[in-house]
C-alpha positions in Angstrom: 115.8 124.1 100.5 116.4 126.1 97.3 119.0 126.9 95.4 119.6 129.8 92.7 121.0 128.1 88.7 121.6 130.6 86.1 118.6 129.1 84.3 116.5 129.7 86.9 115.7 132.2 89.6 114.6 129.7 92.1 114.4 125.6 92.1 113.5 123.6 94.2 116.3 120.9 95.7 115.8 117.0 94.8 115.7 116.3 98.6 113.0 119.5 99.1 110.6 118.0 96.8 111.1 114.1 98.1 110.6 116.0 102.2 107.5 117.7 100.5 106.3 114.6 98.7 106.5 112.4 101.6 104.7 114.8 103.4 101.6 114.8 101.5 101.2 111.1 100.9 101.8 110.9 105.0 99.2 113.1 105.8 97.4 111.3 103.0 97.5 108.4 104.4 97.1 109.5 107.9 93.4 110.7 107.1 92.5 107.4 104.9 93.3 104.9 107.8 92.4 107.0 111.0 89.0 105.7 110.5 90.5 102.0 111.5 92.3 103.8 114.8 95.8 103.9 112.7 98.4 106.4 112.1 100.8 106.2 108.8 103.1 105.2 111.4 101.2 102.6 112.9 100.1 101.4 108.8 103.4 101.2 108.0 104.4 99.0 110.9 101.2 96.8 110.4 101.7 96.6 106.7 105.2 95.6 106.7 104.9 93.0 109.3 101.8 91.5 107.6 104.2 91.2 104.3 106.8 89.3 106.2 104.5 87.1 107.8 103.0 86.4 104.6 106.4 85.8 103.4 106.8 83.0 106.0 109.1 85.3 108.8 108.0 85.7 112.1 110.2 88.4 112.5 112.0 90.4 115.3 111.3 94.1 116.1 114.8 94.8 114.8 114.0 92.7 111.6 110.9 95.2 111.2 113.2 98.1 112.2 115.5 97.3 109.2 113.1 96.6 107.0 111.4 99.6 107.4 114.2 101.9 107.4 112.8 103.4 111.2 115.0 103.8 114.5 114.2 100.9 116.7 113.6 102.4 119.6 110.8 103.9 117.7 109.2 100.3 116.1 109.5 99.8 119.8 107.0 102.5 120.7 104.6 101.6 117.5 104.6 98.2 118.7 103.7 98.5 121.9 101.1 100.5 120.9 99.8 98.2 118.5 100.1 95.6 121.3 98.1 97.7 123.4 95.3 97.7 120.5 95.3 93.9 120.5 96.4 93.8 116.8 100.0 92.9 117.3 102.0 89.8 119.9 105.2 90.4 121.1 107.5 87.3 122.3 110.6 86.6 123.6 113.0 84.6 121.0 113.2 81.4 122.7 117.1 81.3 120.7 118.1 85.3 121.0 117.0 86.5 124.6 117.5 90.2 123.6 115.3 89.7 120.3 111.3 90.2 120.4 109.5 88.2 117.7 105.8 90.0 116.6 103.1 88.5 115.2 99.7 89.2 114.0 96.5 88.6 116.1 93.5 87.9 113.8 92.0 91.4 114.4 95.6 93.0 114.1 95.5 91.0 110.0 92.0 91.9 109.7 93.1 95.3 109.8 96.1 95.1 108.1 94.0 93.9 105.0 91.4 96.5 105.4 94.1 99.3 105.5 96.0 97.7 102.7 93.1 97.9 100.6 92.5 101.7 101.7 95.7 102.8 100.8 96.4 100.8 97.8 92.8 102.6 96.4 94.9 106.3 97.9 98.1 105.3 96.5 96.2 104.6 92.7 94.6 108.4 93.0 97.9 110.0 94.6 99.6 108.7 91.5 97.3 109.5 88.6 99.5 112.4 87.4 101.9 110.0 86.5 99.3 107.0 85.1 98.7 105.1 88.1 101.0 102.9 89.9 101.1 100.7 86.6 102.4 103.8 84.7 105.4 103.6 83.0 106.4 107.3 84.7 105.5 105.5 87.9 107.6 102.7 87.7 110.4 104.9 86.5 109.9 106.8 89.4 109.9 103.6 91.6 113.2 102.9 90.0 114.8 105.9 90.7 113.8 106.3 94.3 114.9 102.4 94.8 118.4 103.6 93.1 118.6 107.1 95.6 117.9 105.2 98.5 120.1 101.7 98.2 122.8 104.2 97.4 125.6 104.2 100.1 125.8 107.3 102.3 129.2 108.6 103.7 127.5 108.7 107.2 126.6 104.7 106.7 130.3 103.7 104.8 132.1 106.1 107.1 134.1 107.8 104.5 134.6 111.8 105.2 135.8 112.8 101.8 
């Protein structure tokens, strides 16, 4: 998690301060939308799939998967529980019979909006430091963190150099 430079005694990692980062603005975000009966898990899933819709998809749980960078067998379990909560419809693919399609229900995008709103108001405080999310440190930081994470891995091109 640390590592010791000849400049300084101890520094933090790149990848200990993004794990620490992500941390607080989950737990964050757990606390601002538990009063709608969400997790950041469950936001995240909700949030995403009311952006696609929006977009015009009617995307697949593995879409959703990809999109959201998440295991699928874990979208799975958030979408069933969302399901379960009447805010989310699952559907077989009339083309792809291994493929689920989701949807909305109107309380599942009634909520979605609600807990868009909530954490877009979180997201403006958690990045005040930096000038807001329409800071120019912000948007550099958006940048870079776009750049780190399209970067290839070895594990994902399969190189072992």
């Amino acid at each position: 998690m640390y590592y010791i430079s000849m400049i300084e005694k101890w520094m933090p990692t790149p990848g200990f301060l993004v794990w620490r980062l992500s941390m607080k603005w989950r737990a964050a975000v757990d606390r601002a939308v538990a009063p709608l009966g969400l997790t950041h898990a469950q936001y995240s899933m909700l949030s995403s799939l009311y952006g696609m819709v929006r977009a015009g998809e009617r995307p697949s749980q593995r879409r959703l998967a990809d999109h959201t960078g998440l295991e699928p067998i874990y979208v799975s379990k958030l979408i069933r529980a969302l399901e379960a909560a009447a805010l989310v419809q699952r559907t077989a693919d009339p083309d792809d019979s291994r493929a689920i399609r989701l949807a909305l229900t109107d309380a599942g995008t009634d909520v979605a909006e609600r807990a868009i709103a909530i954490v877009r108001d979180l997201q403006e405080e958690l990045t005040a430091p930096l000038g807001g999310t329409r800071g120019g440190r912000t948007r550099a930081l958006v940048r870079d963190l776009r750049a780190l994470l399209d970067a290839p891995t070895r594990a994902q091109t399969g190189d072992d150099r």
